[in-house]
C-alpha positions as CSV (number, residue, x, y, z in Angstrom):
1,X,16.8,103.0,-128.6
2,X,16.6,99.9,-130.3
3,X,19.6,99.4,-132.9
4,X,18.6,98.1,-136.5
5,X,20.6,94.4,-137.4
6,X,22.5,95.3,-140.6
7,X,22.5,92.7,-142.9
8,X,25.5,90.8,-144.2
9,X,25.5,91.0,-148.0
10,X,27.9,90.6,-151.1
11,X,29.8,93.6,-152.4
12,X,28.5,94.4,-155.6
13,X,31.5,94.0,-157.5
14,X,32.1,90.3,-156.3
15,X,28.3,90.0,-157.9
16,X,29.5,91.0,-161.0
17,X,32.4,89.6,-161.2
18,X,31.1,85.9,-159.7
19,X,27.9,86.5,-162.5
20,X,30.5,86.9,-165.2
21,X,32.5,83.8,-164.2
22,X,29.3,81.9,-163.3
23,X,26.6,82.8,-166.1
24,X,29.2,83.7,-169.1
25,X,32.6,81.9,-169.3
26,X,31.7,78.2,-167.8
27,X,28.5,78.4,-170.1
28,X,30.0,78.9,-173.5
29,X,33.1,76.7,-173.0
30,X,30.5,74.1,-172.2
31,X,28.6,75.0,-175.4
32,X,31.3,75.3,-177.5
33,X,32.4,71.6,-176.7
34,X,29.1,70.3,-176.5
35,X,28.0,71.7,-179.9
36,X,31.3,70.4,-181.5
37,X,31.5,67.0,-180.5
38,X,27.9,66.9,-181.4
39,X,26.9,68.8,-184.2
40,X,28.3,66.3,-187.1
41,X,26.6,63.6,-185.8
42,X,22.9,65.6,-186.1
43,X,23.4,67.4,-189.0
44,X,24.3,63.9,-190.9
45,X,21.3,62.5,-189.3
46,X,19.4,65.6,-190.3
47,X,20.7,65.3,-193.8
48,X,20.4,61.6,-194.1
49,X,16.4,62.3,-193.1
50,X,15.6,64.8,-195.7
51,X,17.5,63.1,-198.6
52,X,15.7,59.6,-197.9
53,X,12.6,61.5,-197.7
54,X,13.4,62.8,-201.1
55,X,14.4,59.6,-202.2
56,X,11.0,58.0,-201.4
57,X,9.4,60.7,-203.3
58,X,11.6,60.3,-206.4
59,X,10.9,56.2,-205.8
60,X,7.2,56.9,-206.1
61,X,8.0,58.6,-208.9
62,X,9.4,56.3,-210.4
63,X,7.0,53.5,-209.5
64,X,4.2,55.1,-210.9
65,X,5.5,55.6,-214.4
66,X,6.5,52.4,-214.4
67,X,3.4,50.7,-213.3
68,X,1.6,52.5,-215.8
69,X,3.3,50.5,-218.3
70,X,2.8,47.5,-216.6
71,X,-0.9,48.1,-216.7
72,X,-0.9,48.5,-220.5
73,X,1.0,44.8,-220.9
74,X,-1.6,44.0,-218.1
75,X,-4.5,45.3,-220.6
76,X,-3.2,43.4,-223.1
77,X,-2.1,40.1,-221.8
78,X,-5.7,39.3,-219.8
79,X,-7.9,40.4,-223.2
80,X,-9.6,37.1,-223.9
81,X,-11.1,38.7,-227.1
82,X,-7.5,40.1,-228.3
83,X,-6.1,36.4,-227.9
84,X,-8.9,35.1,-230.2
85,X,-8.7,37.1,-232.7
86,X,-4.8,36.6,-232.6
87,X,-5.0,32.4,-233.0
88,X,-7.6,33.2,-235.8
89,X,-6.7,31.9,-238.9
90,X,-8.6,33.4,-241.3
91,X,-6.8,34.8,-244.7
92,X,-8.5,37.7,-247.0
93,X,-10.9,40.0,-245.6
94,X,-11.7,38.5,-242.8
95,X,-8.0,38.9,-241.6
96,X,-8.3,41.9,-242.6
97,X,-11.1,43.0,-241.6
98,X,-10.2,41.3,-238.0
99,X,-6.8,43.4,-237.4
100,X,-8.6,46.8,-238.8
101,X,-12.0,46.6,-236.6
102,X,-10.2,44.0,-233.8
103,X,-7.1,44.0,-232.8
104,X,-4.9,47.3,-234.3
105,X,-7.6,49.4,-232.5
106,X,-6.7,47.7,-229.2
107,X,-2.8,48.3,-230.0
108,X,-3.8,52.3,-230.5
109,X,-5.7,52.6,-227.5
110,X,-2.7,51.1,-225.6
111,X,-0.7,53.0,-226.9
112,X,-2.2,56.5,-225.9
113,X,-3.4,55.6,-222.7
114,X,-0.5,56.8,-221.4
115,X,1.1,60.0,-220.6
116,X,4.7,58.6,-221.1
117,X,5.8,57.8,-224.6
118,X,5.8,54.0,-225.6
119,X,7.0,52.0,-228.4
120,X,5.4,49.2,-228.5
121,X,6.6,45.8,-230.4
122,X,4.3,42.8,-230.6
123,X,5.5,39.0,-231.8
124,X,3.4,36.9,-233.0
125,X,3.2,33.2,-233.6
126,X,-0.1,33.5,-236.4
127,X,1.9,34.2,-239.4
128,X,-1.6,34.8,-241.0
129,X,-1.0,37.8,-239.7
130,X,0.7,40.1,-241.7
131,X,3.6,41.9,-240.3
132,X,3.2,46.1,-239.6
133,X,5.8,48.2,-239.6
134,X,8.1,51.3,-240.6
135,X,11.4,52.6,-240.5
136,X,12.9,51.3,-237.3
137,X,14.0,54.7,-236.4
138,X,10.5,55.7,-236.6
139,X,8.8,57.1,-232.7
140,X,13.0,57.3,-231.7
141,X,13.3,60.8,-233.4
142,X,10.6,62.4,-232.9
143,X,9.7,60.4,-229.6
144,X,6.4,59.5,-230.1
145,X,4.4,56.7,-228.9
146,X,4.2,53.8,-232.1
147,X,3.7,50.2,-232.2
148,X,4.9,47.1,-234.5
149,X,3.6,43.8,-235.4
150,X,6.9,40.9,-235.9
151,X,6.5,37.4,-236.5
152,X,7.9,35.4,-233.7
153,X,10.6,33.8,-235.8
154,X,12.3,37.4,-235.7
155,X,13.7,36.8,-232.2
156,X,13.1,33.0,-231.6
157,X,17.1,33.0,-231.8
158,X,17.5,36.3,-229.3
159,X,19.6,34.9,-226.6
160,X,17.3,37.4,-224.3
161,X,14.3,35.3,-225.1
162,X,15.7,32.3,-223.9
163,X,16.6,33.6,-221.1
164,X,13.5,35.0,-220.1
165,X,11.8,33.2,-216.9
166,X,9.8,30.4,-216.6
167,X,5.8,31.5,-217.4
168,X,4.0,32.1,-213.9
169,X,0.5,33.3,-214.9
170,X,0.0,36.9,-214.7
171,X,3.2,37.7,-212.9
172,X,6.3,37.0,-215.3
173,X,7.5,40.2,-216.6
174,X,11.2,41.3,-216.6
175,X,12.6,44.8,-217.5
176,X,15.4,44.9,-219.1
177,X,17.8,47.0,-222.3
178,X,18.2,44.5,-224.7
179,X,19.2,44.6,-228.9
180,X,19.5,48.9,-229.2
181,X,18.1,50.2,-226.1
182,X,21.4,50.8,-224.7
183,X,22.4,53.0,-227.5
184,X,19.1,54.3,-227.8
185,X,18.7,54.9,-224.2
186,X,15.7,53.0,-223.3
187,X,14.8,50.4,-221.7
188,X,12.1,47.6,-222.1
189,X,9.1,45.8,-220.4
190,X,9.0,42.1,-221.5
191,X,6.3,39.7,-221.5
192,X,5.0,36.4,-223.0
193,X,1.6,36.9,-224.8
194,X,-0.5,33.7,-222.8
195,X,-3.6,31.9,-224.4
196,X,-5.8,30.5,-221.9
197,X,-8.4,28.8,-224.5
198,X,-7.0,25.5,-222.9
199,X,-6.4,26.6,-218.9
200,X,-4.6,23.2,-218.4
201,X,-2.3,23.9,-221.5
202,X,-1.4,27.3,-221.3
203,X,-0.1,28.2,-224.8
204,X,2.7,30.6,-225.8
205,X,1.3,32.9,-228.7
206,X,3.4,35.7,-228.7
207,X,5.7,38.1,-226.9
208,X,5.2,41.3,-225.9
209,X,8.2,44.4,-225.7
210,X,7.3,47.9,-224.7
211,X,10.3,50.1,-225.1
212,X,10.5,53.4,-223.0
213,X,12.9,56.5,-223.1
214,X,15.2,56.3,-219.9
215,X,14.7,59.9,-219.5
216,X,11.2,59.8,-219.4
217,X,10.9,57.2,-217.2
218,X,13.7,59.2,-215.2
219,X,12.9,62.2,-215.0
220,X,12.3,62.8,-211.7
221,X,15.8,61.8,-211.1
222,X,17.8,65.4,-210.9
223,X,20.3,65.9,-208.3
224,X,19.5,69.5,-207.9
225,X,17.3,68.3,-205.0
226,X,19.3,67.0,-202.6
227,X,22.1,69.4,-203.4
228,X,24.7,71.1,-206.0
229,X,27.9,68.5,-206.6
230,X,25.8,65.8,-204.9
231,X,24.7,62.7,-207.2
232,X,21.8,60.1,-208.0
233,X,22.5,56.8,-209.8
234,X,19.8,54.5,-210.6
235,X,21.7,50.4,-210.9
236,X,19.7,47.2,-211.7
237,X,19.3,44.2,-210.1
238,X,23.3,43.5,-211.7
239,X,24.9,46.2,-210.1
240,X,25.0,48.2,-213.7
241,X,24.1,52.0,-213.5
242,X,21.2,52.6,-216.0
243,X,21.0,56.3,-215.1
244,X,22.9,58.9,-213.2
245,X,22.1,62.5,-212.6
246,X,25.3,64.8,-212.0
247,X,29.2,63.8,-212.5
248,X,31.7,62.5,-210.3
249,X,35.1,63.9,-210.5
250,X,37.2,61.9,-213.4
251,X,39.9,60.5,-211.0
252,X,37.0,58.4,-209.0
253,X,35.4,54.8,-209.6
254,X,33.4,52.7,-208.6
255,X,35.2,51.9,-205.6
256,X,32.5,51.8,-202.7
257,X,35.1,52.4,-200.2
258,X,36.8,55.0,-202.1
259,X,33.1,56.9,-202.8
260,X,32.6,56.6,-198.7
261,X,35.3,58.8,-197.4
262,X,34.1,61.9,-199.9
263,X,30.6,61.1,-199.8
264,X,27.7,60.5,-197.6
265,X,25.6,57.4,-199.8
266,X,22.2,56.8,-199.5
267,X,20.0,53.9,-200.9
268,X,16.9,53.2,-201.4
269,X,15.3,50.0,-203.3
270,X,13.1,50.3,-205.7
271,X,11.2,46.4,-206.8
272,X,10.4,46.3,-210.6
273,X,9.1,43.5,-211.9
274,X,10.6,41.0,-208.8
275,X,13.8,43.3,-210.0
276,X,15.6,44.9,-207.1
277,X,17.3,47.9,-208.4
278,X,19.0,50.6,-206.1
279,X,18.5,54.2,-206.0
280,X,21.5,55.7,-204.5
281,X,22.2,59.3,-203.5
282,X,25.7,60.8,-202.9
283,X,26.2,63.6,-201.0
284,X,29.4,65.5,-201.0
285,X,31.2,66.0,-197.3
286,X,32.4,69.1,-198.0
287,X,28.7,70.1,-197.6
288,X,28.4,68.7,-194.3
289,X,31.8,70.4,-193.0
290,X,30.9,73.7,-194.3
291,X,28.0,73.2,-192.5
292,X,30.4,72.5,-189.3
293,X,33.0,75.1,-189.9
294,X,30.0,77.7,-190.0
295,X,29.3,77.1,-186.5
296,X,32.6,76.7,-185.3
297,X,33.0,79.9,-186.6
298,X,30.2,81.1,-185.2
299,X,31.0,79.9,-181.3
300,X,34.8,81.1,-181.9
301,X,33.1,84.3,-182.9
302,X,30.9,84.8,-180.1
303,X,33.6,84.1,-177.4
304,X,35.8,86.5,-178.6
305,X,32.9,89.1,-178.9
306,X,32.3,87.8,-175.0
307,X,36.1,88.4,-174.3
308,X,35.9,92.1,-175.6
309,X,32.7,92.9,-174.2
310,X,33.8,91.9,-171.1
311,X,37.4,93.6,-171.0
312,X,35.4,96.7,-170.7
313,X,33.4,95.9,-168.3
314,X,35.9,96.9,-165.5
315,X,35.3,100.9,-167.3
316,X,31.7,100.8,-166.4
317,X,31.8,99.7,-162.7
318,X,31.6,102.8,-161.7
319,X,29.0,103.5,-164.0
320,X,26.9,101.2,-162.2
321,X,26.6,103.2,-158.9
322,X,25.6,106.4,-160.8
323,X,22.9,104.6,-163.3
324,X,21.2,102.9,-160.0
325,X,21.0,106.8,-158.1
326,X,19.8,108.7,-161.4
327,X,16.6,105.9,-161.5
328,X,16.2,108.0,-157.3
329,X,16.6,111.1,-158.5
330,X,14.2,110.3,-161.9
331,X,11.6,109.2,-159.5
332,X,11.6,112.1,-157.3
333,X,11.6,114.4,-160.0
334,X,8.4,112.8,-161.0
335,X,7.1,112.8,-157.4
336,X,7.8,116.7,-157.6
337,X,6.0,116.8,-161.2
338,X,2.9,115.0,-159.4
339,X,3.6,111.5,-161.0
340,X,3.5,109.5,-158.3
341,X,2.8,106.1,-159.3
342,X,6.4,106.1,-159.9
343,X,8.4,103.1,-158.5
344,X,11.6,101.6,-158.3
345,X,12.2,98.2,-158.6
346,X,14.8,96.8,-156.9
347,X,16.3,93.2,-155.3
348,X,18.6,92.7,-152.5
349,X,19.8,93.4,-149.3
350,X,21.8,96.4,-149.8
351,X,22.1,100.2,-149.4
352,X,20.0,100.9,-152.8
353,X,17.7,98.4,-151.5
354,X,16.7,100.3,-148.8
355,X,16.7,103.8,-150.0
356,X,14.5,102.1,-153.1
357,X,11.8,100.6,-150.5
358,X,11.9,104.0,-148.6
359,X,11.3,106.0,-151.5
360,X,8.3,104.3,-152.9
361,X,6.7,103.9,-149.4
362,X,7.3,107.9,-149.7
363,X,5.2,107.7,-153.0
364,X,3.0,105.0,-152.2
365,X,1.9,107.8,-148.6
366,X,1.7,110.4,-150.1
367,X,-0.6,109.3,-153.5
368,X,-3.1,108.0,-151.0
369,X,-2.7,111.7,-148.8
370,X,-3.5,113.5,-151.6
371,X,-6.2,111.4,-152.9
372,X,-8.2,111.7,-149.5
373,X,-7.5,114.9,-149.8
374,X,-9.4,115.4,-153.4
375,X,-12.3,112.9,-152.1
376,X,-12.3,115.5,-149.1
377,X,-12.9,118.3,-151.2
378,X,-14.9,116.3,-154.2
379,X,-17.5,115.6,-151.4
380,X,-17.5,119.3,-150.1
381,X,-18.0,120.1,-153.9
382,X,-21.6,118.1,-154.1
383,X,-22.6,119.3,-150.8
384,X,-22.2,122.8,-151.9
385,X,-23.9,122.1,-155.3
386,X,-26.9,120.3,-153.2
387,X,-27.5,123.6,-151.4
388,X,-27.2,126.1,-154.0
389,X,-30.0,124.0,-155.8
390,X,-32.0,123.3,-152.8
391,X,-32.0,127.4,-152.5
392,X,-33.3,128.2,-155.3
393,X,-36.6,126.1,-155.6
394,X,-38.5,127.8,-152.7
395,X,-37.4,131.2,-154.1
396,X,-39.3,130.7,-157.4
397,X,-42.1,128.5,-155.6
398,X,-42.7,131.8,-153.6
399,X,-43.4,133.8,-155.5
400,X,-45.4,131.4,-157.8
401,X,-47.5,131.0,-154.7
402,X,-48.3,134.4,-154.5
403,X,-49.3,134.9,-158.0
404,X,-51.7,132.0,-157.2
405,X,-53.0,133.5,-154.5
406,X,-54.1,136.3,-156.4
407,X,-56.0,134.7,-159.1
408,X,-57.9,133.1,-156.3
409,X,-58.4,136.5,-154.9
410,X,-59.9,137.7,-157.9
411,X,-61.7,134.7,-158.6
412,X,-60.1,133.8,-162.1
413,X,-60.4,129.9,-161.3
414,X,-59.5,129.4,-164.8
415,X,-56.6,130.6,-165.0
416,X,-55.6,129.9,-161.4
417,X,-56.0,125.9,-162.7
418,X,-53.7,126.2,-166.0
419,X,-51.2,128.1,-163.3
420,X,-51.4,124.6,-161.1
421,X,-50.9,122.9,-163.9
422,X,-48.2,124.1,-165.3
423,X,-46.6,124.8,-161.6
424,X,-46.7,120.7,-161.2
425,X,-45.3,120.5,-164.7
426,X,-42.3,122.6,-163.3
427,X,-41.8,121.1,-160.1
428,X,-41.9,117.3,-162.0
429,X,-39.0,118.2,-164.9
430,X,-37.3,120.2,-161.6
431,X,-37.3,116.8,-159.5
432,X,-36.0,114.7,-162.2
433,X,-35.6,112.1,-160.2
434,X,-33.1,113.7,-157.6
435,X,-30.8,114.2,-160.4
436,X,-28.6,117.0,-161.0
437,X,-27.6,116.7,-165.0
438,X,-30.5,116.5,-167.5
439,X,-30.7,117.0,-170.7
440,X,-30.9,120.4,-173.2
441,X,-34.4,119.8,-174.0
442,X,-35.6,119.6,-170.4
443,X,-33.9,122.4,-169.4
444,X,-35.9,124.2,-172.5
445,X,-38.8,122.5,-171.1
446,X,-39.0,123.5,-167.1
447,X,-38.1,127.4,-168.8
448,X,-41.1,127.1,-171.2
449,X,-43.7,125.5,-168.6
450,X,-42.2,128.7,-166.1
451,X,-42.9,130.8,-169.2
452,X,-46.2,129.4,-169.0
453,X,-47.4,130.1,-165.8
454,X,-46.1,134.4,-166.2
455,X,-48.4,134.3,-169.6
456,X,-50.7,133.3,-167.5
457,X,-50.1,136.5,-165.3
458,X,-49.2,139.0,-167.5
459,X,-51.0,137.9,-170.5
460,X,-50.3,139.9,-173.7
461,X,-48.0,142.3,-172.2
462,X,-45.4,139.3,-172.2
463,X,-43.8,138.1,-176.0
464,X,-41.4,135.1,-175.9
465,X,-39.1,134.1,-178.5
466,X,-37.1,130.8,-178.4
467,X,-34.0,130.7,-180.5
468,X,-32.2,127.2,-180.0
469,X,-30.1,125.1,-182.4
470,X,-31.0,121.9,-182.7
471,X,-28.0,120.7,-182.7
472,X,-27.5,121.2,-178.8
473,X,-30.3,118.4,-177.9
474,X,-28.0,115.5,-177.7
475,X,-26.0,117.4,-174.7
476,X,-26.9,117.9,-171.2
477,X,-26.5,120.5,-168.3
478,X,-26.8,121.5,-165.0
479,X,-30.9,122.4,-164.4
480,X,-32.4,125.2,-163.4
481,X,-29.6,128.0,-165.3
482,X,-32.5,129.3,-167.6
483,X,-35.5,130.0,-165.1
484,X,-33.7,132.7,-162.7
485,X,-32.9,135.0,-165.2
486,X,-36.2,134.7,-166.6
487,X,-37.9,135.5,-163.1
488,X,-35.2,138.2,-163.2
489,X,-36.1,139.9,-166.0
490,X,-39.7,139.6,-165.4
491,X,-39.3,141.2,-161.7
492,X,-37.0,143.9,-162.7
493,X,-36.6,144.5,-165.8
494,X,-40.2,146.0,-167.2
495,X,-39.9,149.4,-169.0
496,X,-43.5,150.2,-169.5
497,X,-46.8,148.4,-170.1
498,X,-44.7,145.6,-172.7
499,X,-41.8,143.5,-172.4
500,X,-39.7,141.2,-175.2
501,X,-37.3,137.8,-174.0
502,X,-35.7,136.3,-176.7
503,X,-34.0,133.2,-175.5
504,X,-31.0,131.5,-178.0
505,X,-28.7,128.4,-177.7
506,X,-26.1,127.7,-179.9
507,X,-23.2,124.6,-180.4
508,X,-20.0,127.1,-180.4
509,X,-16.8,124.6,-180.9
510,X,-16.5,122.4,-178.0
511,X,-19.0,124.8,-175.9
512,X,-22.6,125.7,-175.4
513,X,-24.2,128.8,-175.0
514,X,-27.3,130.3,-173.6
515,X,-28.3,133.8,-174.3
516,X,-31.5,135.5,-172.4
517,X,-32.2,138.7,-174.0
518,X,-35.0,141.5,-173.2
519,X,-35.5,144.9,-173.9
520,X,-36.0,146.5,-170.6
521,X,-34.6,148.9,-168.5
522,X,-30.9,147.7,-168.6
523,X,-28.6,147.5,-165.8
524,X,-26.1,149.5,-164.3
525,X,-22.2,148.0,-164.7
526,X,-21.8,149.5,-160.7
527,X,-24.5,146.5,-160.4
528,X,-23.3,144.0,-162.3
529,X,-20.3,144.1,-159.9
530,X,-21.9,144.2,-157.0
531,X,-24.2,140.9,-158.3
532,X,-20.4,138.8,-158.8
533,X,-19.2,140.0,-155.9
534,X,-20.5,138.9,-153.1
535,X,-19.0,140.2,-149.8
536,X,-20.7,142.9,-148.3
537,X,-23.5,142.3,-151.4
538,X,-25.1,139.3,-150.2
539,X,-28.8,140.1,-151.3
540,X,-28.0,141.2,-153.8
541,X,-27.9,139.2,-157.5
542,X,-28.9,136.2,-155.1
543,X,-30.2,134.3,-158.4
544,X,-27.3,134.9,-160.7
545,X,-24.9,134.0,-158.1
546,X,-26.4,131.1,-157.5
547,X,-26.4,129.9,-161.1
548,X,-22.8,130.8,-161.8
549,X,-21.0,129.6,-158.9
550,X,-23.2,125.8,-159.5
551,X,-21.7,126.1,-163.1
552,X,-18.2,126.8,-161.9
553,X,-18.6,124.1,-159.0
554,X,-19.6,121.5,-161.7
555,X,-17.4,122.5,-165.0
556,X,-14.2,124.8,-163.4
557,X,-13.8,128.5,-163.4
558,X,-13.8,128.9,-166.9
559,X,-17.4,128.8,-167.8
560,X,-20.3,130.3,-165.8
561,X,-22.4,134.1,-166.1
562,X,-21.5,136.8,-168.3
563,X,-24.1,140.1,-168.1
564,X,-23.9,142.8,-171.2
565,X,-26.2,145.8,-170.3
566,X,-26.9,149.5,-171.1
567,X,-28.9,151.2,-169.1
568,X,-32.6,152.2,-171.5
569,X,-31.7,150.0,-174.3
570,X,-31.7,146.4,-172.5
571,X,-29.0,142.9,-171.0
572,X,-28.1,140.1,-172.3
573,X,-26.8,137.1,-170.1
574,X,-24.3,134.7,-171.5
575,X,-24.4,131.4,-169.8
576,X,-21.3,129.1,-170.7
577,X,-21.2,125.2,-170.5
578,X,-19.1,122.6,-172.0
579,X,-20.5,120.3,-174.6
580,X,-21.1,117.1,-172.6
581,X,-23.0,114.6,-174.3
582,X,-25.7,112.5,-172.4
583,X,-25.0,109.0,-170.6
């Protein structure tokens, strides 16, 4: 006898205990250090992403407000018309008919062609031109959009106008808070008014101020969307801050390097006018250690959840054996139910290895037993239905044949041609194309043609009555259950010179049933046993034998024949099918 090799393998507690060391403790120490020496560095690279994105979208912002007050100055200073009628001297009504139809329109339309609000403060040169304006705190209030018409004497002595740039054509332009807007807070767009009547001698004849509230111009400036306690300052080209949104704590300054060790800065320029002015964003650090301490929390966490976990993990060993043979003996109670596609899954080279690819070999035999087995006995089942059903067609075409021999006999060709006929009738819905199963109807069909031919016979002494649901038609059954009861009842049933067959089907819950009723002679109950019993009876009830056990040996033992007689007054024969519908 040939001695198996037993394999060498790991106990199963060294497994566990190696996995632990292996897969848990070496992994999260790693992790933990890792992620710590790490995780600053990305989340301020993280942080320093989304804020600068932010930023660029505040920026835009920014620069489209403003450039939508450079393109009113733009509308103004390149009107060719505007300049002429500004050097026009003309006193009386034609001034003033000039700056009503001329040049005030051209001011209003500038003015509201805008959605930000604009004062708008134009010095001229032309002292023919009469000076407009109101209250100086009017549009400051109520901030609204207005404009103002100065001679240029009123700020020939402005420091900021003679500091103002050197005139490059269509690019000189300079924002700046000059006179009030500091205390107003605003800001202005500055820009010399050019006439170009001469191109070689360009000629200053005005100046040009649009003032504009910091706020609106600003608005997009909140530091709610980078964070709460963080900060956005807005400085010009001199380092000044024109606009901040959110407060520093009173004991800081303006010390860069001071701001650096609480705050994470960010800056991004923004070019005005050939102005570079910086929008800066301060974030606090104690949101970016929060941040940290959350997941050094979190890993601390999680190996002391590991610690515990695993201090009782020594408790379930044991449990381990008994969970692996309950998954054997849940299997073979389902092999002893009859489930036996049941199967353990199972790695190694152990003991519970083996008894698990044992056990569903076991399964795996015995499944393909039993279903050769059932394909055994399925096959039996058709052979037996193919010779009930090849029995009873040369009964009935027996004793059709000797019917037609006696209409020949007697010479009655006519009717011995409508018997042919409807004998071929029979035999094609009988064939049915070597199929078992066909539907209602041509079940009610093959009994009427049968019916058919006997009328023939009989004549007048024969009265049919079909009694079917219609809501049976889309089902289908076995054929030939109707015809051998009819022949029956027609060979032994006559109780004098007439005889009445009524024959019913009805839907009755998930069943169908077939009733074939006469009014003959009846039948003794003595009989009706000796017709479902077979042994030492086997001639007689042939027919309704037949019929009952193809039923059974199609649908199961609960549907097939039923026979209700009494003896003078007439049977009835129940034939019970399931509702099937048709393929």
């Amino acid at each position: 006898m040939k001695l198996r090799r037993r394999h060498k393998y790991v106990p199963i507690g060294y497994k566990l205990m190696l996995t632990y060391m292996f897969f848990i403790i070496i992994p999260i120490s790693l992790i933990g250090f890792v992620s710590h020496s790490m995780y600053n560095d990305s989340l301020r690279e993280h942080i320093n992403t989304n804020i600068k994105g932010t930023l660029l979208q505040i920026r835009d912002n920014i620069d489209y407000k403003m450039d939508e007050v450079t393109r009113i100055s733009t509308q103004l200073y390149s009107d060719f018309d505007f300049y002429r009628n500004l050097r026009s001297y003309e006193e009386g009504w034609e001034n003033y008919d000039r700056m009503s139809k001329k040049v005030l329109p051209k001011l209003d339309v500038a003015i509201q062609s805008t959605g930000v609000k604009i004062g708008m403060s134009l010095f001229l040169k032309n002292e023919s031109i009469p000076e407009i304006y109101s209250n100086s705190l009017e549009g400051y209030l109520d901030n609204s959009s207005f404009y103002h018409l100065y001679h240029m004497k009123r700020i020939e002595g402005k420091s900021w106008y003679y500091d103002f740039p050197t005139e490059k054509y269509a690019e000189t332009m300079k924002w700046w808070q000059i006179e009030s807007d500091v205390e107003n807070n605003r800001i202005s767009l500055l820009r010399r008014l050019i006439d170009t009547y001469e191109p070689l001698k360009p000629k200053e004849i005005g100046f040009l101020r649009i003032n504009v509230r910091i706020p609106d111009l600003f608005d997009s400036v909140n530091y709610t969307k980078i964070g709460k306690g963080s900060n956005l300052i807005i400085k010009n080209e001199f380092g000044r801050t024109m606009y901040q949104s959110g407060e520093l704590p009173e004991n800081y300054t303006n010390n860069e390097a001071e701001l650096n060790k609480d705050y994470l800065t960010i800056k991004e320029t923004i070019m005005v006018a050939n102005q570079a002015w910086q929008l800066i964003a301060l974030v606090p650090i104690t949101i970016l250690e929060k941040d940290a301490m959350k997941v050094r929390l979190f890993i601390i966490l999680m190996c002391l959840i590991c610690c515990v976990v695993f201090s009782f993990v020594g408790i379930f060993i044991s449990r381990y054996f008994s969970i692996r043979i309950n998954k054997f003996v849940y299997v073979l109670n389902a092999y002893r139910e009859g489930d036996l596609h049941k199967r353990i899954k199972y790695r190694g080279k152990d003991e519970f290895s083996q008894i698990a690819t044992a056990l569903n070999d076991m399964g795996e035999n015995i499944d393909m037993l039993i279903k050769e087995v059932y394909l055994t006995q399925l096959q039996k089942k058709e052979a037996e239905l193919e010779i009930l059903q090849s029995q009873i067609n040369p009964h009935f075409l027996y004793n059709t044949l000797s019917s037609i021999i006696q209409l020949a006999k007697f010479g009655q060709n006519e009717k011995l041609q409508k018997m042919v006929m409807e004998l071929a009738k029979f035999y094609r819905l009988t064939l049915n194309e070597g199929r078992t199963m066909i539907p209602v109807p041509t079940e009610i069909e093959q009994a009427n043609a049968y019916l058919e031919i006997q009328k023939i016979k009989y004549g007048d002494r024969l009265e049919v009555l079909f009694d079917f649901d219609t809501e049976i038609w889309p089902y289908e059954t076995i054929k030939l259950i109707l015809q051998p009861f009819i022949e029956n009842v027609l060979k032994h049933a006559w109780c004098g010179d007439h005889i009445h067959l009524r024959i019913v089907g009805r839907k009755e819950g998930d069943n169908i049933l077939f009733r074939i009723i006469d009014d003959g002679i009846g039948i003794r109950q003595e009989r009706i046993d000796q017709i479902f019993d077979s042994k030492g009876h086997t001639n007689t009830g042939y027919g309704v034998r037949n019929v009952d056990q193809r039923i059974k040996l199609q649908y199961g033992p609960e549907y097939g024949v039923s026979i209700f007689s009494r003896v003078g007054i007439g049977t009835s024969v129940q034939i019970l099918i399931p509702a099937k519908k048709r393929k």
